[in-house]
C-alpha positions as CSV (number, residue, x, y, z in Angstrom):
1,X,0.0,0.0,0.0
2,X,2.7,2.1,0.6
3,X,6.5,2.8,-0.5
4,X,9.0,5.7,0.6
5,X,9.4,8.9,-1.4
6,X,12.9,7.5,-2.9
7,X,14.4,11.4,-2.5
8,X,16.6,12.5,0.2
9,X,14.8,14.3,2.6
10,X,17.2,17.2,3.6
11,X,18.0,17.6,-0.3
12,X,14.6,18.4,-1.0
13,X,13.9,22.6,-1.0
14,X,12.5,23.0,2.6
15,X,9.2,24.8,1.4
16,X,8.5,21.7,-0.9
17,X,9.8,19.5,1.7
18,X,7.0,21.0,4.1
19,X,4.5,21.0,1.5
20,X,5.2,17.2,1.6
21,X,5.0,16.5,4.7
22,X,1.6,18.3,5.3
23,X,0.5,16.1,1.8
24,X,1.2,13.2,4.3
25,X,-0.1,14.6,7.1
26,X,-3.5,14.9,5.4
27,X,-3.6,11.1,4.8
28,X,-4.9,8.5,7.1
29,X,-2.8,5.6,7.7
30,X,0.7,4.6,7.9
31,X,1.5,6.9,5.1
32,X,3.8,9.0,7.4
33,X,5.6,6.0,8.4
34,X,5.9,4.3,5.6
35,X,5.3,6.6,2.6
36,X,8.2,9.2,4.1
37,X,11.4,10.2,1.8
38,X,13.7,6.8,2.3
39,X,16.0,8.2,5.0
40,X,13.4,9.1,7.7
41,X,13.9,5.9,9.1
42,X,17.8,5.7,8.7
43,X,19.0,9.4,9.1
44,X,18.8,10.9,12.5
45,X,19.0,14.7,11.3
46,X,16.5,13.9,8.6
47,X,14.1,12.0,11.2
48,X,14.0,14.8,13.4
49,X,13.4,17.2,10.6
50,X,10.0,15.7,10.1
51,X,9.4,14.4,13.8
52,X,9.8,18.4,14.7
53,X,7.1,19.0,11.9
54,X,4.7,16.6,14.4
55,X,5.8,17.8,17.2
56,X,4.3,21.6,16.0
57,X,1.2,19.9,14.5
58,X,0.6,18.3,18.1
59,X,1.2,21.9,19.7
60,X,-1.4,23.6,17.5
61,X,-3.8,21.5,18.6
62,X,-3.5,21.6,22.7
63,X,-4.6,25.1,23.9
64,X,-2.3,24.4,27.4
65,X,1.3,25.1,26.0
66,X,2.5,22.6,29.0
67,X,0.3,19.6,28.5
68,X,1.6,20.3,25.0
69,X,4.7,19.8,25.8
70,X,3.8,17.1,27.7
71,X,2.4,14.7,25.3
72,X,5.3,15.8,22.2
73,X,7.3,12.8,21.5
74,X,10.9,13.8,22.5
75,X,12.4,10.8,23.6
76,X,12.9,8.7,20.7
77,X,13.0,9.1,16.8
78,X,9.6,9.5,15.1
79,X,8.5,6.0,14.3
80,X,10.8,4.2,16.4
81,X,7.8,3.4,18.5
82,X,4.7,2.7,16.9
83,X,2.8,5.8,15.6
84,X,-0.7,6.3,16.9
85,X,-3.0,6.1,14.7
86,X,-6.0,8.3,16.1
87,X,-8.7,11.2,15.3
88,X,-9.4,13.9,18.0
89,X,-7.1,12.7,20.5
90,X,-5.1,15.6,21.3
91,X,-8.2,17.6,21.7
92,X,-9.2,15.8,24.6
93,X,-6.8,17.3,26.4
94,X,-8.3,20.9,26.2
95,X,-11.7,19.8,28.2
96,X,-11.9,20.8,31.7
97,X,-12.3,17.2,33.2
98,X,-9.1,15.9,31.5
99,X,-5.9,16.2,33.7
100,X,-2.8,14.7,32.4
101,X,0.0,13.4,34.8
102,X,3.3,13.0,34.0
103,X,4.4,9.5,36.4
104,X,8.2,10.1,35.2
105,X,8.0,13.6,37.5
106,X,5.3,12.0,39.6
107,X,5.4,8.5,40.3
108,X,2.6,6.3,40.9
109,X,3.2,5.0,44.8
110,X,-0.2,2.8,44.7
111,X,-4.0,1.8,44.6
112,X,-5.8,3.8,47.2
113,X,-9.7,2.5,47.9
114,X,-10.4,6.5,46.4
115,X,-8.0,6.3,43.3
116,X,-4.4,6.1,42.6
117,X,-2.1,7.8,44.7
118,X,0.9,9.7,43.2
119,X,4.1,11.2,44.9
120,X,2.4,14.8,45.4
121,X,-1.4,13.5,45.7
122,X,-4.1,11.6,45.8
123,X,-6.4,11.3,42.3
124,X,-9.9,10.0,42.9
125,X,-11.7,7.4,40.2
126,X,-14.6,5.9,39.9
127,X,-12.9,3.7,36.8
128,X,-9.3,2.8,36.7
129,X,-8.4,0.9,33.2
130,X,-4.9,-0.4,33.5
131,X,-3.0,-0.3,30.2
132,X,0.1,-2.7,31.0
133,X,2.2,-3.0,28.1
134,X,2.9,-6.4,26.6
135,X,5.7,-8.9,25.6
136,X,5.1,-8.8,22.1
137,X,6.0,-11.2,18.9
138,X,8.4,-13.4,20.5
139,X,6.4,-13.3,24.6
140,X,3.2,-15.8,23.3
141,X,5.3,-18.7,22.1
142,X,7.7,-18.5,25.2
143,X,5.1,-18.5,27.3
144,X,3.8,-21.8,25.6
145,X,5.8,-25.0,27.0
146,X,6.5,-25.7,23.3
147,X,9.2,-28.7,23.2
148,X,11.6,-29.8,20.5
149,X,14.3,-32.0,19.7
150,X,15.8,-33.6,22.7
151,X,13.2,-31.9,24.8
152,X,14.7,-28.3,24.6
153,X,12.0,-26.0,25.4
154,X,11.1,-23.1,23.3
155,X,10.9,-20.7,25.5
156,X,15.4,-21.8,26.7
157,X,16.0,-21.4,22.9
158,X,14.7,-17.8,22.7
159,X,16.6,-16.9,25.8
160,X,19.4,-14.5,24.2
161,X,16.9,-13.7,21.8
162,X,14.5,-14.4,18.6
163,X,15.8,-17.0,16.6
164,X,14.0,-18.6,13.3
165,X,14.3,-19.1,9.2
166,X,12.4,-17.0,7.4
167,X,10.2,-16.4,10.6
168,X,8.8,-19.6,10.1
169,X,10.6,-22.4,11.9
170,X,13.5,-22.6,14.6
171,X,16.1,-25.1,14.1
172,X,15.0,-27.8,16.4
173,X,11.6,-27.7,16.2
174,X,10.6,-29.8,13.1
175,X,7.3,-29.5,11.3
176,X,6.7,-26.5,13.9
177,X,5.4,-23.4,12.3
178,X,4.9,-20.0,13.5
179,X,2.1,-18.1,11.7
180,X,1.7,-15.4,14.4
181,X,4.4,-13.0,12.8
182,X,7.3,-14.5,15.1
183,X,10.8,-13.2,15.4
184,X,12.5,-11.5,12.6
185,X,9.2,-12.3,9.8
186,X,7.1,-9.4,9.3
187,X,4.5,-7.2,10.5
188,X,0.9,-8.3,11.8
189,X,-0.6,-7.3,8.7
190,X,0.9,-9.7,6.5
191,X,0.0,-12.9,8.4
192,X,-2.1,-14.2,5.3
193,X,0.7,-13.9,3.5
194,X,2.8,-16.3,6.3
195,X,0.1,-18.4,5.7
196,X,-0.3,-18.8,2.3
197,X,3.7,-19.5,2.6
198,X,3.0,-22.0,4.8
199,X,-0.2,-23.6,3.3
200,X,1.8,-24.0,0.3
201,X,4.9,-25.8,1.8
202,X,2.8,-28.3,3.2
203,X,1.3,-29.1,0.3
204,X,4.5,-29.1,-1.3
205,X,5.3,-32.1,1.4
206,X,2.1,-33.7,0.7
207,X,3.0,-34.3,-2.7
208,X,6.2,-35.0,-2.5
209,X,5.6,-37.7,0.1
210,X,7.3,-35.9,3.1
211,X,6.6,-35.9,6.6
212,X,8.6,-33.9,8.1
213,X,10.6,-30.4,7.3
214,X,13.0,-28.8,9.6
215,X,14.5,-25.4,9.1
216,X,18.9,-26.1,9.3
217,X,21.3,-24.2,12.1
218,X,23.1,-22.9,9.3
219,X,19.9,-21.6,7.6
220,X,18.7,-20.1,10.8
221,X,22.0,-18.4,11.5
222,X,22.3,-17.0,7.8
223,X,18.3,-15.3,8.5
224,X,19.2,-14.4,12.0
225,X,22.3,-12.4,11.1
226,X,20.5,-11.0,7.7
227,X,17.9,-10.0,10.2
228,X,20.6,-8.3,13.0
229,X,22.2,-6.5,9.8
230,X,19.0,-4.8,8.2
231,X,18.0,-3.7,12.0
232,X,20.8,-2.3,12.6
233,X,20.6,0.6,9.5
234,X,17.0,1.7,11.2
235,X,16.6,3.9,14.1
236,X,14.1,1.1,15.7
237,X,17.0,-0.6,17.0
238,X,18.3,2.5,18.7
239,X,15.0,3.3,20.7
240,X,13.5,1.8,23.8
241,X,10.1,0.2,22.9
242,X,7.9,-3.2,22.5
243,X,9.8,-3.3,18.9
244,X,13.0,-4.4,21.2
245,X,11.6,-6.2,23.0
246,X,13.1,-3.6,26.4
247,X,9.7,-3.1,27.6
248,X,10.1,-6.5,29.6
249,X,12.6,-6.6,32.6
250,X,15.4,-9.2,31.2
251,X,14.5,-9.8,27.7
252,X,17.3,-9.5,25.6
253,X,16.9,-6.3,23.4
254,X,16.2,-7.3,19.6
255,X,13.9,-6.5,17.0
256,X,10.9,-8.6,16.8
257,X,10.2,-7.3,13.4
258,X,11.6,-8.1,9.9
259,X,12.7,-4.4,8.9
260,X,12.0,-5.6,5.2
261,X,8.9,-4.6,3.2
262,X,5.9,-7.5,2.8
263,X,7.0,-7.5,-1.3
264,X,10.8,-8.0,-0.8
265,X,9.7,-10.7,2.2
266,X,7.6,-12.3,0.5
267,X,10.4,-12.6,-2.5
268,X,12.4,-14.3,-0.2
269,X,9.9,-17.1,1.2
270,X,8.9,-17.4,-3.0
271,X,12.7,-17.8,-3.7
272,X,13.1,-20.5,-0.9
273,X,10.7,-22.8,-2.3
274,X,11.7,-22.4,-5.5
275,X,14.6,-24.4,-4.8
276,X,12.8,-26.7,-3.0
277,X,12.9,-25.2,0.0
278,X,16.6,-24.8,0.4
279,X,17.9,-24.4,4.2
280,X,15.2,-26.9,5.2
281,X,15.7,-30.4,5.2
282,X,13.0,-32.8,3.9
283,X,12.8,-36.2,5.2
């Protein structure tokens, strides 16, 4: 649906530049993510060109200039953390019976039977909704008691991190698939693609009179560093968030997510079984 502007942002004429970015602005979506000149994801000086262009849309629309200041992102790279995709929210915080609390300056000391209480006071509720955070990709399958070869647990081969082929096995766990968009495969959106890749290969097996298929440690090595390498040119891998997986106490920071598009992932799961299914072994 989307592909980056393939100019340079900071070599684009800053009026036309700006004239962009409020093109994107206008557009619901990921477009601002994902349909940005190439280098906003790679190039600090260019990120922060456009994540200073947000940061002045958000202040327009919060009449307090401190709660503005508040909510701005200024802490990571724009789209190092997943970009909200929402319609009025910042206006919320002009009504009178919104009050926004900053728990970094404030820290929440505990439930109270009136409310939550915070280092300088007490806030009275009727509701509370707790919004927790979440060991994404990677947390649901170690939190499965998913065995393999040998009886190695799934959860002990994860430990310094996500390991798999293509995002679909792990070396050691034959005829084990992942179709929840598991470490190092691609985003949520693109699970019917995983499996129609999937769907495929077992048919594949079916009529070829296998029964089993388990990815190689070379093969998962090979996607795992491939993986490390592409990470490492984005600015996701320098930020603190779910996509690192450093929102859990202990978890070995890595990103969860292929930074690949679907088309050139998808290229590389055709490619694979086009040679019938080189780096997996068929038996």
């Amino acid at each position: 649906m989307h592909d980056f502007d393939p100019r340079s942002a900071l070599k684009v004429p800053r009026e036309e530049r700006l004239a962009f970015y409020e093109k994107l602005w206008a557009q619901p979506g990921f477009s601002k993510w994902l349909g940005n000149f190439h280098d906003i994801m790679t190039n600090r000086e260019a990120n922060e060109d456009f994540a200073e262009f947000v940061r002045n849309k958000i202040r327009a629309r919060v009449k307090d200039p401190v709660v503005a200041e508040m909510l701005v992102p200024k802490d990571h790279p724009f789209g190092a953390k997943r970009i909200p995709l929402e319609s009025g929210y910042y206006e919320q915080f002009n009504r009178d019976n919104v009050l926004l609390v900053d728990v970094n300056e404030t820290p929440i000391e505990r439930v109270t039977p009136k409310g939550i209480k915070t280092s300088d006071k007490e806030h009275e509720f009727d509701v509370i909704i707790y919004a927790t955070g979440f060991d994404a990709v990677s947390g649901a399958l170690a939190q499965i008691d998913i065995r393999g070869e040998g009886g190695v647990s799934f959860k002990d081969r994860w430990a310094d991190g996500p390991r798999s082929y293509l995002g679909l096995q792990t070396a050691g766990f034959p005829n084990f698939f992942m179709a929840i968009n598991s470490a190092f495969c691609n985003y949520t959106v693109c699970a019917e693609m995983i499996v129609e890749c999937i769907t495929e290969c077992i048919s594949y097996m079916r009529e070829n009179g296998f029964k089993r298929i388990a990815a190689t440690p070379q093969a998962e090595e090979a996607w795992v560093e491939h993986a490390h390498e592409l990470a490492s040119r984005t600015l996701l891998s320098a930020t603190k968030s779910w996509f690192m997986g450093t929102n859990i106490p202990g978890k070995k920071p890595a990103l969860v997510l292929y930074a690949n598009s679907a088309v050139n992932y998808r290229k590389e799961c055709a490619d694979v079984a086009a040679k019938n299914y080189e780096g997996f072994v068929l038996t």
